[in-house]
TISERO-694510 format. One record per residue: z, x, y of N, C-alpha, C, O in turn. Coordinates in steps of 0.02 Angstrom, whole numbers, plus 50000, padded with zeros to 5 digits. Example, Ala and Ser with C-alpha at 12.3 -4.5 7.8 and 13.67 -1.06 7.14 Angstrom:
# residues 2
(r (50390, 50660, 49716), (50390, 50615, 49775), (50390, 50660, 49835), (50423, 50712, 49834))
(r (50354, 50642, 49888), (50357, 50684, 49947), (50394, 50645, 50002), (50402, 50670, 50057))
***
This chain:
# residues 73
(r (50786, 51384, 49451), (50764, 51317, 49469), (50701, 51298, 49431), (50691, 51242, 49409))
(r (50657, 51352, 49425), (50594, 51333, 49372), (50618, 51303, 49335), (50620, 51241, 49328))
(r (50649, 51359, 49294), (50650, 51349, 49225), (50715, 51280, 49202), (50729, 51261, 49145))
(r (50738, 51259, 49256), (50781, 51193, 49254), (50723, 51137, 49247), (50718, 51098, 49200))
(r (50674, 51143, 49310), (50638, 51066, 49305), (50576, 51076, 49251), (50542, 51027, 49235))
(r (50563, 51140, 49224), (50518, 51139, 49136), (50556, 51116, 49085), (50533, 51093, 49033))
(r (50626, 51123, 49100), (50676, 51092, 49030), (50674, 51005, 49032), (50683, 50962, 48989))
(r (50652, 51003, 49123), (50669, 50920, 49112), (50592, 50887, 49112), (50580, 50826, 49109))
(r (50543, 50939, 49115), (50490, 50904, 49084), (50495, 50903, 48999), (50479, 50849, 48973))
(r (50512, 50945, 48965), (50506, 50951, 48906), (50554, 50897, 48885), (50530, 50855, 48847))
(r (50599, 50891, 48897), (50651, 50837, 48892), (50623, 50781, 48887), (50615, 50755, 48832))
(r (50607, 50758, 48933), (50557, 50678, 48980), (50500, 50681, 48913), (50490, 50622, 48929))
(r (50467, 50690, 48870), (50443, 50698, 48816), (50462, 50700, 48770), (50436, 50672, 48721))
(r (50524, 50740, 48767), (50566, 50719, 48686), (50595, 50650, 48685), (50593, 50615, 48635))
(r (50618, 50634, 48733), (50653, 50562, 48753), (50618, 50512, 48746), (50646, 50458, 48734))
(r (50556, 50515, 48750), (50495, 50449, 48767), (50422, 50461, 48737), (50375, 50492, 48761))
(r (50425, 50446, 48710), (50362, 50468, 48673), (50314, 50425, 48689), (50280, 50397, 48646))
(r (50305, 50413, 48780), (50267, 50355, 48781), (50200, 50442, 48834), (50205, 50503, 48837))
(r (50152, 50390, 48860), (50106, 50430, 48881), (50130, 50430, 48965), (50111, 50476, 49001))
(r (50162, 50388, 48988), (50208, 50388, 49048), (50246, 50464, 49055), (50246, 50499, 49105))
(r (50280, 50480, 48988), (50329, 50545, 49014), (50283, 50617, 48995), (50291, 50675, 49014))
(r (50227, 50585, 48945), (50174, 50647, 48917), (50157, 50686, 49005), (50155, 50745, 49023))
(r (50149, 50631, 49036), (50093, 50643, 49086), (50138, 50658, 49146), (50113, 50684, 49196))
(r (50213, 50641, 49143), (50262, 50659, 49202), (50264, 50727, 49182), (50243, 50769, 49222))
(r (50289, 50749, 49116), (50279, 50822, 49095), (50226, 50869, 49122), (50234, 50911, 49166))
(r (50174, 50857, 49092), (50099, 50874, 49109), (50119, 50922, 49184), (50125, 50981, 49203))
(r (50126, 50827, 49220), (50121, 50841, 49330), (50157, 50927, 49337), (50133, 50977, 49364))
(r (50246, 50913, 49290), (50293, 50951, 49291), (50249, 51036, 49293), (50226, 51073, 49337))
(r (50257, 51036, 49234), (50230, 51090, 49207), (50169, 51127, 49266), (50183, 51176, 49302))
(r (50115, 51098, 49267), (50075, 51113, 49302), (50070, 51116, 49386), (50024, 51141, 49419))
(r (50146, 51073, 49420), (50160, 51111, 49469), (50208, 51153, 49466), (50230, 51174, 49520))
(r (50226, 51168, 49424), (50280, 51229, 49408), (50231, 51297, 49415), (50253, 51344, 49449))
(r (50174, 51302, 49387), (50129, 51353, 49370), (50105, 51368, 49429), (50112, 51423, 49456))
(r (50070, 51312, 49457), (50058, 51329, 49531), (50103, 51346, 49597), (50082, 51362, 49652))
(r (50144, 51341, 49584), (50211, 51363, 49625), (50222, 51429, 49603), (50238, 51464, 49651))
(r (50220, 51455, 49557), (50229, 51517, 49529), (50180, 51568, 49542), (50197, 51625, 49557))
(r (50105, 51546, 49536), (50056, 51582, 49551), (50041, 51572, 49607), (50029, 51627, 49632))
(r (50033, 51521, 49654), (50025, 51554, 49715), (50035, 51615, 49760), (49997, 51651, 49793))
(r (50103, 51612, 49750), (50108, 51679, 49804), (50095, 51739, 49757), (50081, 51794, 49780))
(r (50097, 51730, 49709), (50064, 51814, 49657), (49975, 51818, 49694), (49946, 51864, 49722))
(r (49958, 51757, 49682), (49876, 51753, 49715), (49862, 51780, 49798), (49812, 51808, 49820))
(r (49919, 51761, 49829), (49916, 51770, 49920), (49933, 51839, 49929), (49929, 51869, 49983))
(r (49957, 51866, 49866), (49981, 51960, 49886), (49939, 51977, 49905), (49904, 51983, 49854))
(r (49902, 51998, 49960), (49824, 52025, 49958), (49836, 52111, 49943), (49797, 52146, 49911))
(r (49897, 52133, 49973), (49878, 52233, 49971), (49946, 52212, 49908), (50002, 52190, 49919))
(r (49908, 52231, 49832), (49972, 52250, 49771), (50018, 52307, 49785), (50076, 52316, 49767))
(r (49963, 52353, 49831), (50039, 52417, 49813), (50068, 52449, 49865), (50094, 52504, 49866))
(r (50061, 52402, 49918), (50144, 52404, 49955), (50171, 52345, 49971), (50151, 52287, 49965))
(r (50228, 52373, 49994), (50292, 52343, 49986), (50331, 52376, 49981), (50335, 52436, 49995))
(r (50388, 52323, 49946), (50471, 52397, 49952), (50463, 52438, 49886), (50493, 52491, 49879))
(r (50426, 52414, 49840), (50413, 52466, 49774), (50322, 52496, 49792), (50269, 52465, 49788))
(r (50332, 52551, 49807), (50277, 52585, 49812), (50235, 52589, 49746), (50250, 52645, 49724))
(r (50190, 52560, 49701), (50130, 52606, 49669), (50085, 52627, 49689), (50052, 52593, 49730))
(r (50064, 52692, 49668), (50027, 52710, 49663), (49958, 52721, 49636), (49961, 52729, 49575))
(r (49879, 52726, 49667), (49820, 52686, 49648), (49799, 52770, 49602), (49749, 52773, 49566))
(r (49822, 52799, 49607), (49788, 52851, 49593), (49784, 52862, 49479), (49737, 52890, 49451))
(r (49824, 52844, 49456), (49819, 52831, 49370), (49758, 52775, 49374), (49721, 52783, 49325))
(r (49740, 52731, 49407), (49722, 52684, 49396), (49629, 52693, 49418), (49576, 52668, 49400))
(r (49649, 52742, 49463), (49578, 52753, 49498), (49554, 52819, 49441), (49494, 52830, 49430))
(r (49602, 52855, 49412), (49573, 52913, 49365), (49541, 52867, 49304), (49483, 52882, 49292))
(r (49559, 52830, 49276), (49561, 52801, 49225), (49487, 52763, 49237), (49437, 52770, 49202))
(r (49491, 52723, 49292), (49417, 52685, 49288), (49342, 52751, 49316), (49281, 52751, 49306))
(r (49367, 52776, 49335), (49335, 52879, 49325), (49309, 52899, 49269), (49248, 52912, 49268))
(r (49360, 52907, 49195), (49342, 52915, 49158), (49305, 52848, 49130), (49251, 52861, 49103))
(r (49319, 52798, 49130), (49297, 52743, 49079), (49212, 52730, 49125), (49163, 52708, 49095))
(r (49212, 52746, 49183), (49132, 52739, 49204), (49074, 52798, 49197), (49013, 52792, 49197))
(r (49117, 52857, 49190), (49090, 52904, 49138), (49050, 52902, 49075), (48992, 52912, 49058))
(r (49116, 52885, 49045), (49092, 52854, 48968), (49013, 52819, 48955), (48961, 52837, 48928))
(r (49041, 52748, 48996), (49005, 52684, 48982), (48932, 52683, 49060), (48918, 52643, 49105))
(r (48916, 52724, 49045), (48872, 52718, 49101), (48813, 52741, 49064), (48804, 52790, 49027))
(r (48768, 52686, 49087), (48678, 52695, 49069), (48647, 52757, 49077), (48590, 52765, 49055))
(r (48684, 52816, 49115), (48636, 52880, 49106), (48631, 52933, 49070), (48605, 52986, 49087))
(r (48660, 52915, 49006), (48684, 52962, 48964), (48616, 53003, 48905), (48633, 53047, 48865))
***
């Protein structure tokens, strides 16, 4: 369904090259994005759910990299 009403913004622009369909596009597009990112934004806990990850690569990694880059060296 996105990707149907981005074809008919892009469309609504090839068709009219007036600033009327620039800007119907524009609306398109940019509530398409926000429809999309919202609920990625409202996930508050990333790693559950029905696909479990795991924090632990992610927590070694910023381990080593605060190691590294840390002022007490």
């Amino acid at each position: 369904m996105l990707a149907f009403l981005l074809q008919i913004s892009v469309a609504a622009t090839h068709l009219a090259s007036s600033k009327r369909a620039m800007s119907l596009s524009m609306g398109i597009t940019t509530a398409l994005i926000i429809s999309v990112m919202t609920p990625l934004a409202l996930n508050v806990c990333q790693y559950s759910g029905l696909l479990q990850v795991s924090k632990m690569p992610f927590e070694e990694v910023y381990g080593i990299l605060s190691e590294q880059f840390s002022d007490d060296r």
